[in-house]
C-alpha positions in Angstrom: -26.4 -45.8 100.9 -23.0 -44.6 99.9 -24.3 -43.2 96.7 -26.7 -41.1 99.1 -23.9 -39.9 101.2 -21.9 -38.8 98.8 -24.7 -37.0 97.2 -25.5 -35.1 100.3 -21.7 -34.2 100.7 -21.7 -32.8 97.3 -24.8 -30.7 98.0 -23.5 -29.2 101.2 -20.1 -28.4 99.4 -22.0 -26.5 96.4 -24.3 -25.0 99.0 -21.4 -23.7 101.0 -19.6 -22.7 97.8 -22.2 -20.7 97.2 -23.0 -19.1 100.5 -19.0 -18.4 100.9 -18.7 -16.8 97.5 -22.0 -14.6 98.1 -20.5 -13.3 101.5 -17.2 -12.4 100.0 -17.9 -10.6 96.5 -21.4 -9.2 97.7 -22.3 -8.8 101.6 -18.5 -8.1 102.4 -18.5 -5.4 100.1 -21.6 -4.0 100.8 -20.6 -3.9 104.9 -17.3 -2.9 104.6 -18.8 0.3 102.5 -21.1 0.6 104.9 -19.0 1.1 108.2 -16.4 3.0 106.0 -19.0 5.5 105.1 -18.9 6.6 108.7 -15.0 7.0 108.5 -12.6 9.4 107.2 -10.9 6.9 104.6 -8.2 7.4 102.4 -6.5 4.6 101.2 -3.3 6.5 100.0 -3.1 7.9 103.0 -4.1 4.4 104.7 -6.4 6.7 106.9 -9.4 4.8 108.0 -10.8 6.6 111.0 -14.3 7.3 112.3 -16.2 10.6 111.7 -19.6 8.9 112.2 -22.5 11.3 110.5 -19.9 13.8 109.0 -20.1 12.4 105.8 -23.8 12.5 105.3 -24.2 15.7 106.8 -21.8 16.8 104.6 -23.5 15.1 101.4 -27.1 15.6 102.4 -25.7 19.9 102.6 -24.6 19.4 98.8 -25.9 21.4 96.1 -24.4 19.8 93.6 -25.0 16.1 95.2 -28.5 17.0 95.4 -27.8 18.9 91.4 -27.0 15.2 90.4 -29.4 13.4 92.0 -32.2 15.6 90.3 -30.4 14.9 87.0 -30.2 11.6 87.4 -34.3 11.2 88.7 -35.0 13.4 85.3 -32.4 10.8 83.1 -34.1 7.9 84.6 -37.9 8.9 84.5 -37.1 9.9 80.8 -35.6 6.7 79.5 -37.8 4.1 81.4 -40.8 5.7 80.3 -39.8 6.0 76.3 -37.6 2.5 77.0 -40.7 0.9 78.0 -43.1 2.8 75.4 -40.8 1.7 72.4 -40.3 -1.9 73.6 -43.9 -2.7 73.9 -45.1 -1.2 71.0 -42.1 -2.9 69.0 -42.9 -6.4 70.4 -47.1 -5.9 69.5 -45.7 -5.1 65.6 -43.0 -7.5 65.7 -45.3 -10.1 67.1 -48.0 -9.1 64.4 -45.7 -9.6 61.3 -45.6 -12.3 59.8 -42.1 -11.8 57.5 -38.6 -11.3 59.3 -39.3 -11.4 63.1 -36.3 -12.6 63.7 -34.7 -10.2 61.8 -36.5 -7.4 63.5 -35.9 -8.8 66.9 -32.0 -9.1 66.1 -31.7 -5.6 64.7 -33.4 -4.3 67.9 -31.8 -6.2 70.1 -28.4 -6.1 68.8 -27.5 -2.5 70.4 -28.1 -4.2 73.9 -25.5 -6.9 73.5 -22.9 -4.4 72.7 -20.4 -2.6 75.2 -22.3 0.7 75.7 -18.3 2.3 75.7 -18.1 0.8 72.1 -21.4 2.6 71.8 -20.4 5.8 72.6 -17.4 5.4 70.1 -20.4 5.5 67.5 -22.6 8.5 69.3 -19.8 10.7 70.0 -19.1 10.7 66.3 -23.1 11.2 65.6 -22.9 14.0 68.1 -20.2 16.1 67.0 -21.0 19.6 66.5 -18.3 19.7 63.1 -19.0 16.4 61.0 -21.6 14.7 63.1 -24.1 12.7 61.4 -26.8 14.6 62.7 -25.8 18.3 62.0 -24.6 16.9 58.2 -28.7 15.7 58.1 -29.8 19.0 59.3 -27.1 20.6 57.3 -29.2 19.3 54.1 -32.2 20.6 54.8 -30.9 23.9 55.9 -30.6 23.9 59.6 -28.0 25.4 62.2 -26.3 22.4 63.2 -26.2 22.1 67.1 -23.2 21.5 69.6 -24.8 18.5 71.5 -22.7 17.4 73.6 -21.1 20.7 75.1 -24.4 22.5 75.3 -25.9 22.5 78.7 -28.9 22.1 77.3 -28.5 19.1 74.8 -26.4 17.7 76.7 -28.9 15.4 78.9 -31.3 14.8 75.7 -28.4 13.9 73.6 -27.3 10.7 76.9 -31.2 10.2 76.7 -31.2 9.2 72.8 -28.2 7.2 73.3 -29.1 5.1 76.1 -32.9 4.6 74.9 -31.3 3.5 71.7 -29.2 0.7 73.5 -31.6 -0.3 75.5 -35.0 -0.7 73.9 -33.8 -4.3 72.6 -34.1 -5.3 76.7 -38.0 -4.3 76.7 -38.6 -5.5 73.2 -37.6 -9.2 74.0 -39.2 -9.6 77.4 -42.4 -7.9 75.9 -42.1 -10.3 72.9 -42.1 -13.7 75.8 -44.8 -12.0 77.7 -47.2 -11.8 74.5 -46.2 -15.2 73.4 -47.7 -17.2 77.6 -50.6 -15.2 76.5 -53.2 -17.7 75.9 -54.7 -17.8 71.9 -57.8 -18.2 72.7 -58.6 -15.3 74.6 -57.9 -13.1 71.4 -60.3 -15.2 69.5 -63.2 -15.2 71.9 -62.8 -11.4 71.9 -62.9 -11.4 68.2 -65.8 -13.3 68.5 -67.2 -10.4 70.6 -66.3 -8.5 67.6 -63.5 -6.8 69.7 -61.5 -4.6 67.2 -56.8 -4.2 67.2 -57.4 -1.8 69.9 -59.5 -3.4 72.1 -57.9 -6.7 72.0 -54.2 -4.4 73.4 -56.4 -2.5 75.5 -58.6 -5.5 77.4 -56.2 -8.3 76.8 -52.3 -7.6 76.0 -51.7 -4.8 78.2 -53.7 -6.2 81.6 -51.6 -9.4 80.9 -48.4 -7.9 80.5 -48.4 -6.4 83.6 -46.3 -8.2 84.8 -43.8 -7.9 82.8 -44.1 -4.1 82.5 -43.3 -4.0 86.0 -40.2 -6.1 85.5 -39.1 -3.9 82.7 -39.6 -0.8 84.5 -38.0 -1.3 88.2 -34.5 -3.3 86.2 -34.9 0.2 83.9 -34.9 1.9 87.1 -32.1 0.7 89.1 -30.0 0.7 86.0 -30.5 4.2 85.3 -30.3 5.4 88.8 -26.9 3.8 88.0 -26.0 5.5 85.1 -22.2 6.3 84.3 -20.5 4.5 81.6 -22.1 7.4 78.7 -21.9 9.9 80.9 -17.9 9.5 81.9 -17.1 7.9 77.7 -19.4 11.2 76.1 -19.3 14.2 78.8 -17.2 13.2 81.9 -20.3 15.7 83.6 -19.7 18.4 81.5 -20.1 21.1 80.3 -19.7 22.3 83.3 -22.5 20.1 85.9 -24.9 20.1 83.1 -24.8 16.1 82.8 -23.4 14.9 86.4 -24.7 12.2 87.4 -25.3 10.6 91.2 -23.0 7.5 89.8 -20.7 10.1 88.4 -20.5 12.0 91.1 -19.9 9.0 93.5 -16.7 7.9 91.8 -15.7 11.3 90.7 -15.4 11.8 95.3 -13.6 8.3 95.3 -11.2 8.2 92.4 -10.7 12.0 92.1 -10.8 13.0 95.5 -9.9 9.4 97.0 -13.0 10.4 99.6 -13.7 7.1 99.7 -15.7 7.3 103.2 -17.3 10.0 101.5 -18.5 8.4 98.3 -19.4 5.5 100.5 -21.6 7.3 102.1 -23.0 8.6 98.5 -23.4 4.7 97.5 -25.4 4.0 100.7 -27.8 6.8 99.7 -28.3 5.8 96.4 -28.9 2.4 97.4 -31.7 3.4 99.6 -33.1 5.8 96.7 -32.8 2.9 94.6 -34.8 0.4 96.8 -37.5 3.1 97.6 -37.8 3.6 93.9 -38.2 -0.2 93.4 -40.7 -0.9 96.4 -42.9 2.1 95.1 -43.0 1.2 91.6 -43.9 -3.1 93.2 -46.4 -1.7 95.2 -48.2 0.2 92.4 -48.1 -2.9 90.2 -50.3 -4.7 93.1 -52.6 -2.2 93.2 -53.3 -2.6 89.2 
């Protein structure tokens, strides 16, 4: 009986734990950004006042908030759709071969594990427009060399390369689980059927990784709606707007212009792009 007790003691205390830490370093934060987005906040100033709607009809008037968002939509539809692409295939041919998986699976995932700022380190140098490893290749074979990160239109391409680079290794391994709960012996009763390589993806691997592909592509989502680590180590949302972001431009209003109602306000309406994008992408999944 005592055993018991102290069992149900220890359960409320982790449950508590739990609940307490959950309220203070997630809903806390997420009210408090909330009722300051209707305020006039500066905390230099220690100005915390109420403006109410100001902020967002100041935002929603924005051209170059609106400029970002459109940048970021294009950055995100771009890399979850090649992020995706690329991980599925990789994790049908890695899955096929029968030498070095886990080499192949290392080498693609490897990019992932690693500090996209160390990264950028390595892309920046890849990028330059004097000595870059791409412009010395297409030096070789006779090309112009390009200026890829301070040309308004390379700029966004260039972020897309790097960041489906890094992140193909995510798709590849949750592809590469998904194919292995598919059950054998629906592959061999279709090659019974005399079901060729293409059918068996078409009729089999792809309906049963459904799934899967939509976990891949709403996390791709909200990550990228997110994005702002390559744009602020490679571009810092230059040249000129070319590359800012709706992150970007969030914390450029907050730590530049300590407008922290402001980007608060910017954060709230991410967040609700971000959860429309999410319960769209769920609902077509269903409807599969």
């Amino acid at each position: 009986m005592q055993q018991k007790r102290t069992g149900i003691s220890f359960l409320i205390v982790s449950m508590g734990s739990l609940i307490l830490l959950y309220g203070v370093f997630f809903l806390f934060p997420i009210i408090y950004g909330a009722v300051g987005s209707f305020t006039n906040w500066h905390p230099l100033k220690k100005m915390f006042h109420f403006i109410w709607l100001d902020n967002y009809i100041e935002l929603l008037s924005d051209k170059l908030f609106w400029k970002s968002v459109g940048t970021t939509m294009s950055f995100t539809a771009v890399c979850t759709v090649i992020t995706t692409f690329l991980g599925l295939v990789l994790a049908v041919l890695i899955c096929n071969t029968k030498r070095f998986k886990s080499f192949f699976k290392t080498f693609i995932y490897m990019p992932y594990i690693t500090a996209i700022m160390s990264v950028a380190i390595i892309w920046r140098w890849i990028f330059m427009a004097q000595g870059g490893l791409i412009n010395n290749i297409l030096a070789v074979f006779g090309q112009q060399g390009l200026d890829w990160l301070n040309s308004s239109s390379t700029v966004m391409p260039s972020l897309m390369i790097m960041t489906i680079w890094h992140d193909v290794g995510f798709a590849l391994i949750l592809y590469i689980a998904g194919i292995c709960e598919i059950p054998p012996t629906l592959y061999e009763a279709a090659r019974i059927d005399g079901a060729n390589s293409f059918q068996l993806f078409k009729k089999i691997t792809l309906p049963m990784l459904s799934g899967t592909t939509a976990l891949v592509v709403v996390s791709n989502i909200i990550t990228y709606v997110q994005v702002y680590d390559q744009v602020m180590a490679l571009t810092k949302g230059g040249p000129g707007d070319a590359s800012y972001t709706a992150t970007y431009y969030l914390f450029d209003k907050a730590l530049g212009f300590y407008r922290f109602g402001y980007a608060s306000a910017t954060a709230i309406v991410l967040l609700l792009i971000i959860l429309g994008l999410s319960m769209l992408q769920l609902r077509l999944s269903r409807n599969r």
